[in-house]
N, C-alpha and C positions, 0 to 999 in steps of 0.2 A: 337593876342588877348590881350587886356589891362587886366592886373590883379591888382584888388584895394589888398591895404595894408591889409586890414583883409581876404585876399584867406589864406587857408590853405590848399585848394586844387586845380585841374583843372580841368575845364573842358573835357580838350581834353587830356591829358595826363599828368599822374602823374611826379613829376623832376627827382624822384629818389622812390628805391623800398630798405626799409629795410633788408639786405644781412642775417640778418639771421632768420630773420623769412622767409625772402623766401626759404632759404636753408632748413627752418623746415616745412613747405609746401610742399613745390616740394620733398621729402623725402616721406611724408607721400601719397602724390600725385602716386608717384611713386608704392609704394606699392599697394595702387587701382588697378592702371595698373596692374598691378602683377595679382593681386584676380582676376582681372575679366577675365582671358585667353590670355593675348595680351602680348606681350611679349616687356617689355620698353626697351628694347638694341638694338632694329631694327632703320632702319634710321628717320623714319616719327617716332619717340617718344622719340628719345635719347633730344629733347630740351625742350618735351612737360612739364613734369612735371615745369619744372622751367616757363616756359611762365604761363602756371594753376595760379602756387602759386601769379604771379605777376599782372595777370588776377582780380583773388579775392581783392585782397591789392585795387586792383580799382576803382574795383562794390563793396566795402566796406567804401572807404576813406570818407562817410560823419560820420565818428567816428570822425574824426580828425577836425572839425568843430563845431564851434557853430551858429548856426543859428540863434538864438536873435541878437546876436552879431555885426552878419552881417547886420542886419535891424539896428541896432542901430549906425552900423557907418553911414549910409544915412538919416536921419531921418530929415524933416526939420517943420516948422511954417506954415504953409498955410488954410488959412480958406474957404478952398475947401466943400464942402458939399455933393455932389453929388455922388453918386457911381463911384468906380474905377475897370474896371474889367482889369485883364491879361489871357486872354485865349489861349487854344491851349500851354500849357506849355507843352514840349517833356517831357517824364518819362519813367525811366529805372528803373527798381529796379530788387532785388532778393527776391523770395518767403520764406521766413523761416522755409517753412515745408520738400520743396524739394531743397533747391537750387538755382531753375532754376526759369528763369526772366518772369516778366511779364512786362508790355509796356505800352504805353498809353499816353492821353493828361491828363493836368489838369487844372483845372477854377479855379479862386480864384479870389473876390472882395472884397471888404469892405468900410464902411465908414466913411468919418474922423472925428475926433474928435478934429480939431487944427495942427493934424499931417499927414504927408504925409512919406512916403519914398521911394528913389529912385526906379523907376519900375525895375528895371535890377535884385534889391534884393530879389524880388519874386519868380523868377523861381529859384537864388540861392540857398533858403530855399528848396525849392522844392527838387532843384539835392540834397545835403545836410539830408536830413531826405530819398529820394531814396536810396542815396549811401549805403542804411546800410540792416541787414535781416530785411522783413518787412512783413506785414500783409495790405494788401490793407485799411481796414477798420480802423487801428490805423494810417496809416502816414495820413490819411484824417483827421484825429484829431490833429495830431501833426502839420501839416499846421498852419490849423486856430489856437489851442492856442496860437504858436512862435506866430501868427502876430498880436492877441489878445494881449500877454504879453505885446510886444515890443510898440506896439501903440496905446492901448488904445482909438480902434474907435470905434464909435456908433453900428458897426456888421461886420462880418466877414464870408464871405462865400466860402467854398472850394467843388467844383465836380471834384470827378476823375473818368474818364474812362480807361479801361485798360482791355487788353486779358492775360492772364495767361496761359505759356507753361506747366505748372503742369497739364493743363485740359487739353491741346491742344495735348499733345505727348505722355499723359500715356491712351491714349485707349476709354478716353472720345470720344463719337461721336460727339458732340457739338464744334465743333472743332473753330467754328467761332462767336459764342458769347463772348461777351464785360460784365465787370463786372462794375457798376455801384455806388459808392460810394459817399455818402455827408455828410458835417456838417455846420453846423449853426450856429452862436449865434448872440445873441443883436438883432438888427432892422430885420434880417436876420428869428429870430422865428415868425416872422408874416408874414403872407401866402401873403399880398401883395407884401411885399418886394422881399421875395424868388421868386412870381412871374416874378415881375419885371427882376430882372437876370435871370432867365431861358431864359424872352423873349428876352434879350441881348443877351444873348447865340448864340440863337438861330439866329438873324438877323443878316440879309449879307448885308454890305455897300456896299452903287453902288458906 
């Protein structure tokens, strides 16, 4: 996988894991284990707390990113007009209340104002504002502002879907419902345009 000069993360795996914050994780890690009955010196747990601590460093590293940033190393001149969508963007993140992840696709379009940027930087932002504890309803915001800030197009529109293990594992029946989250701005707040994507959205190229 090509990694441009502004990565300060990876996709697929982190380079290296700060030795002593993992070591103050996996400690604390450790002790969980403890409190909750399980005993960490048995075979299947003597590596777990340190894999935990290196785990989270992970599903947290879009701290270590700036996302403007990234749209702004791509950015180019193009007097494109027409809406741009990236759909079906994968999304992982962690729930802020519990921990535990939720999942999902995300939409995101927008239109130019002069400016374009590389499509690969889209999903980047995406992983990037994921990587961190999140609230479904705020990274749908933090989307579209980064690509508002950065680009200053005529509107900007982000849909995310996504199932939440917080509802799915703690006793909720609904076990199979999808959380549905959008934001809007510019061209975007009129109900033609938001139209418009939806029905892009929605159609299947033959």
């Amino acid at each position: 996988m090509h990694h441009d000069d502004d990565d300060h993360y990876s996709y697929q795996k982190l380079d290296s894991y700060n030795p002593e914050t993992t070591a103050f994780i996996a400690e604390r890690i450790g002790n969980i284990i403890t409190s909750l009955g399980e005993d960490v010196q048995r075979e299947g747990l003597l590596k777990t707390p340190e894999r935990v601590a290196k785990a989270y460093q992970f599903l947290t590293h879009g701290y270590n990113a700036d996302p403007k940033k990234v749209l702004e190393s791509a950015i180019f001149d193009e007097h494109h007009s027409e809406m741009i969508i990236v759909k079906d963007i994968e999304l992982y993140s962690l729930c802020e209340h519990h921990m535990l992840p939720f999942f999902g696709r995300a939409h995101v379009a927008y239109i130019p104002n002069g400016k374009i940027v590389g499509l690969s930087k889209i999903p980047r932002v995406v992983d990037i504002f994921s990587r961190r504890l999140q609230v479904q309803e705020r990274l749908t915001v933090q989307i579209r502002d980064c690509i508002n800030e950065a680009l200053h197009p005529l509107g900007v529109a982000v849909v995310i879907e996504a199932k939440h293990l917080c509802m799915m594992m703690r006793g909720v029946e609904k076990q199979n419902s999808v959380t549905t989250t959008s934001a809007f701005v510019g061209e975007f707040e009129k109900q033609a345009t938001r139209q418009e994507f939806i029905n892009l959205l929605s159609a299947k190229l033959s």
